[in-house]
SERO-4910 file (N, C-alpha, C, O; in steps of 0.05 Angstrom, whole numbers):
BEGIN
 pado doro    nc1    nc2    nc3   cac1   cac2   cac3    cc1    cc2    cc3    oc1    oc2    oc3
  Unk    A   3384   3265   -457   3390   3281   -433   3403   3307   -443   3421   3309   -460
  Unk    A   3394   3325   -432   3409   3354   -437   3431   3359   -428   3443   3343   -414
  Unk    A   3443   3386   -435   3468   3397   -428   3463   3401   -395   3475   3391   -376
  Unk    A   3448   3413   -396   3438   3426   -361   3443   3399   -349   3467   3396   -343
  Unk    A   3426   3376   -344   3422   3354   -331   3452   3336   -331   3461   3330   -309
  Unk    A   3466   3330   -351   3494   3322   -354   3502   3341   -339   3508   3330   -318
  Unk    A   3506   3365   -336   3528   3379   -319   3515   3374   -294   3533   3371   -278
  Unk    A   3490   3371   -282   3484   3374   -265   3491   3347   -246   3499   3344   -223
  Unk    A   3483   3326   -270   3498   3289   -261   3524   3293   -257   3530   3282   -235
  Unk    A   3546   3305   -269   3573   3304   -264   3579   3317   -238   3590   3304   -220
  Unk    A   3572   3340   -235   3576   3360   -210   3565   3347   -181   3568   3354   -157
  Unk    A   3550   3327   -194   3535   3316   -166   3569   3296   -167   3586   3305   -152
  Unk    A   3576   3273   -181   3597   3257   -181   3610   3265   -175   3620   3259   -153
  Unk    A   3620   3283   -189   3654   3286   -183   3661   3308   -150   3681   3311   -137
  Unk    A   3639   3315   -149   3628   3328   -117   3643   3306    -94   3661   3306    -77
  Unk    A   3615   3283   -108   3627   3261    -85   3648   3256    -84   3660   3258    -63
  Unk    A   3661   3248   -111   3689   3242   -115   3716   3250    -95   3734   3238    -83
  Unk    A   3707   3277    -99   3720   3299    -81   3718   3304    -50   3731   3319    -35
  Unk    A   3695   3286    -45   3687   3289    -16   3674   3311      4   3673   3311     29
  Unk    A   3662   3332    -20   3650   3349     -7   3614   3348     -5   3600   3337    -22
  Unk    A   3609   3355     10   3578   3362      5   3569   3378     -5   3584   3396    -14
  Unk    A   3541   3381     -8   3540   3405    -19   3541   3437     -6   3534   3457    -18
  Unk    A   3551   3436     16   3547   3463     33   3582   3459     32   3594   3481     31
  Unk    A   3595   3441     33   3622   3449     34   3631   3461     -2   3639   3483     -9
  Unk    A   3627   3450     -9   3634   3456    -43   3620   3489    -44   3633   3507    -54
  Unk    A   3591   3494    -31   3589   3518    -31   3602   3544    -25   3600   3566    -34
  Unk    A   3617   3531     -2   3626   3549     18   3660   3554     13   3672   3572     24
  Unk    A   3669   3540     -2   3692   3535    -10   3697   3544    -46   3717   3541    -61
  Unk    A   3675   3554    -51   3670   3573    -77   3663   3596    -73   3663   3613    -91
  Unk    A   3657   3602    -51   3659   3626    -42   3628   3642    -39   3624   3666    -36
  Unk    A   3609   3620    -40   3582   3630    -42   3564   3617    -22   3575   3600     -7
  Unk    A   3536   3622    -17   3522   3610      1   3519   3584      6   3520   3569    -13
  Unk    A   3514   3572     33   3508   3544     35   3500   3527     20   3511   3505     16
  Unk    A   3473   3539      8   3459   3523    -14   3458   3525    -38   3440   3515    -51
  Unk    A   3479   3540    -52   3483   3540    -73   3493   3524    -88   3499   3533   -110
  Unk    A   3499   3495    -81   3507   3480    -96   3479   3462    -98   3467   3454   -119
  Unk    A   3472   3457    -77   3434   3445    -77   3419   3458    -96   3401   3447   -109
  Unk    A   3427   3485    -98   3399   3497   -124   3409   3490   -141   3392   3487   -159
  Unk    A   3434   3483   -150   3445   3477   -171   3432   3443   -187   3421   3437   -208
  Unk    A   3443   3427   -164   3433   3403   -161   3414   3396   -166   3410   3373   -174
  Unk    A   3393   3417   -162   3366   3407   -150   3345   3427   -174   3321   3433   -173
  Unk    A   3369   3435   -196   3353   3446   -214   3337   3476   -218   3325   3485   -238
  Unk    A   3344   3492   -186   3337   3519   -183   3357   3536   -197   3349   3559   -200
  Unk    A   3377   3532   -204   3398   3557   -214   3420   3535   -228   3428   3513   -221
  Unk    A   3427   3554   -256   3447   3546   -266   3473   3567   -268   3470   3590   -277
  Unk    A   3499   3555   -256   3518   3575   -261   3529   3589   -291   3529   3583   -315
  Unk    A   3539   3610   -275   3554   3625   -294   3582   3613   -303   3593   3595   -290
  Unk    A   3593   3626   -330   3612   3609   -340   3647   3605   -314   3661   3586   -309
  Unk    A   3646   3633   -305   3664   3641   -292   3656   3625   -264   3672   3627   -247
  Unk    A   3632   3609   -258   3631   3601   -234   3640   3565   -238   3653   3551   -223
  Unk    A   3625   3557   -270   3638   3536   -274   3662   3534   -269   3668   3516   -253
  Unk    A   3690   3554   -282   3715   3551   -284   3717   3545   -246   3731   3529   -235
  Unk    A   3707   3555   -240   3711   3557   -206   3705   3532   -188   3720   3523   -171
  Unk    A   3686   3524   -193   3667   3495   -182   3697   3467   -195   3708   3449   -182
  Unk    A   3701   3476   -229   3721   3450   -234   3747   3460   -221   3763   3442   -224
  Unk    A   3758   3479   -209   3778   3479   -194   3785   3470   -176   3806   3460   -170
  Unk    A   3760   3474   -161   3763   3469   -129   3756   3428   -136   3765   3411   -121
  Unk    A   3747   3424   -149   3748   3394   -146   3765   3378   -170   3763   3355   -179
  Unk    A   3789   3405   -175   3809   3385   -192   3805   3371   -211   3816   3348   -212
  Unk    A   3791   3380   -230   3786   3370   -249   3779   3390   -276   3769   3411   -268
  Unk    A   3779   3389   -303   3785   3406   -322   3741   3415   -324   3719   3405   -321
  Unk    A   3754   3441   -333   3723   3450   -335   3707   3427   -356   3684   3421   -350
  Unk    A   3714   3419   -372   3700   3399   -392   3689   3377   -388   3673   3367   -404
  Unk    A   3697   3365   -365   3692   3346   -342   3658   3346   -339   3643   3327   -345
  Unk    A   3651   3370   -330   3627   3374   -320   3613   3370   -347   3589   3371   -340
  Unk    A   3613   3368   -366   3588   3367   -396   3594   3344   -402   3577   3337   -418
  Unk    A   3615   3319   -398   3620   3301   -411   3594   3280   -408   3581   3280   -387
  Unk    A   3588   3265   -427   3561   3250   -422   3580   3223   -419   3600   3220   -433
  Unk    A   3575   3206   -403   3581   3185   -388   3564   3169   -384   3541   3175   -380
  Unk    A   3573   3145   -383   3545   3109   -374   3548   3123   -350   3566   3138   -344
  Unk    A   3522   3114   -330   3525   3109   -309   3520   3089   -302   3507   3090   -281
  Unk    A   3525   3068   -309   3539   3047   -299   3569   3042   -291   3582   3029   -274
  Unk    A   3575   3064   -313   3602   3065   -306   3612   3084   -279   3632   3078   -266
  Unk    A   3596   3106   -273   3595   3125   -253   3583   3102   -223   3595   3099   -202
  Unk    A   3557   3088   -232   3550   3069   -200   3574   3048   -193   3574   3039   -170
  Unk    A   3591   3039   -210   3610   3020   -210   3635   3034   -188   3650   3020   -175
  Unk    A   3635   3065   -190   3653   3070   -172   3638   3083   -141   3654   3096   -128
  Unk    A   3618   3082   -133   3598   3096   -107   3598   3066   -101   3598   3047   -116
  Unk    A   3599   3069    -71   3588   3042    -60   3567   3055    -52   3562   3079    -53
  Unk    A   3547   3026    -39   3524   3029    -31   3511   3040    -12   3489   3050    -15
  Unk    A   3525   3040     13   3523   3050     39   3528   3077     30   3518   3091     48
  Unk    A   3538   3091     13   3543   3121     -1   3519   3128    -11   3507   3149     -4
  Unk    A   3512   3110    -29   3483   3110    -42   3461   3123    -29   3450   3144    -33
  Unk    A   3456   3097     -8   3441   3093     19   3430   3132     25   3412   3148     23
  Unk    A   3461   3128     34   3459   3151     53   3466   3188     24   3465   3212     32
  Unk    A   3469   3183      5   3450   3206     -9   3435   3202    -10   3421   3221     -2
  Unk    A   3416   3169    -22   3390   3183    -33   3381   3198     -3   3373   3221     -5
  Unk    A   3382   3189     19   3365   3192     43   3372   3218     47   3351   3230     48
  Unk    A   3396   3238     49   3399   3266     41   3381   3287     25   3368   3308     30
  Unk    A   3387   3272      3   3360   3284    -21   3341   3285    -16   3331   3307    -14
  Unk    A   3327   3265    -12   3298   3265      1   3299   3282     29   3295   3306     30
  Unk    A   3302   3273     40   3300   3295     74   3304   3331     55   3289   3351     56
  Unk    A   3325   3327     43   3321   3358     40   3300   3367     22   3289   3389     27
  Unk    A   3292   3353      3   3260   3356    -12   3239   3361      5   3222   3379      2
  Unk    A   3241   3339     32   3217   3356     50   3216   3369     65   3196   3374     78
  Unk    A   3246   3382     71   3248   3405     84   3243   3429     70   3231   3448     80
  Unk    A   3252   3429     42   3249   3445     22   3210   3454     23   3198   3473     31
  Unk    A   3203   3431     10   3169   3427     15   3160   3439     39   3143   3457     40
  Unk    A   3170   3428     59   3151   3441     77   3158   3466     94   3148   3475    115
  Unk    A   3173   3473     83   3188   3504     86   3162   3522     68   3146   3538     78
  Unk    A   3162   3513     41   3154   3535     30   3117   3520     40   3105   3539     50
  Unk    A   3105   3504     40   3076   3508     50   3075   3520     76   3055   3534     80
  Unk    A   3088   3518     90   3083   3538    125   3088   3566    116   3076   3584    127
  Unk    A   3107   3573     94   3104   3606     83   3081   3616     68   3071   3638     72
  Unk    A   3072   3596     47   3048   3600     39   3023   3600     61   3004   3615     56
  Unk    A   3022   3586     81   3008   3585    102   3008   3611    121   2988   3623    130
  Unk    A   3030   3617    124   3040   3636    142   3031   3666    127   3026   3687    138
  Unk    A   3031   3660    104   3031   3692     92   2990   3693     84   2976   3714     86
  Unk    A   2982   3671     78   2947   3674     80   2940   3676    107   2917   3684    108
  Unk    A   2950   3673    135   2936   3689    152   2956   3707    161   2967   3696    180
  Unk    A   2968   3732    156   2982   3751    151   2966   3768    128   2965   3792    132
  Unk    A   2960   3762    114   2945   3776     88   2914   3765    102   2893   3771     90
***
């Protein structure tokens, strides 16, 4: 697993940990709603000065976010009903995501 993907597994954890979503953690860094989703979700990686910022607000040392970790050891602390109800987050927003951008692609061939 890469550096990108480890930071991206931790930031998703220690997120929860912290109790934010991802539009709160956005919004509470001082940037757009979904900026922690592109993050998440693999569209954008932060800047160094945004890392220092993201491990503040959830209390924890910037080094936190690169550490490679079991996740077994990480599912041992999420209960399931938590689980449940991300994956079902994730997904809903993948096909909102999806079908956002085919009705634009749609929208813009009869427009052009």
């Amino acid at each position: 697993m890469g550096t990108r993907e480890i930071f991206r597994e931790n930031l998703k954890f220690y997120r929860k940990k912290a109790g934010f979503t991802q539009e709160e953690l956005s919004e509470k860094i001082g940037y757009g709603y979904t900026y922690i989703t592109e993050i998440e979700s693999r569209h954008k990686f932060p800047k160094p000065e945004t890392i220092d910022l993201i491990a503040e607000t959830l209390k924890i040392e910037p080094s936190k976010l690169f550490e490679q970790e079991h996740k077994e050891t990480r599912l041992a602390t999420i209960n399931k009903e938590e689980l449940v109800s991300d994956l079902s987050d994730e997904i809903y927003k993948k096909l909102c995501i999806d079908l956002h951008t085919r009705i634009s692609e749609e929208v813009s061939k009869v427009l052009l």
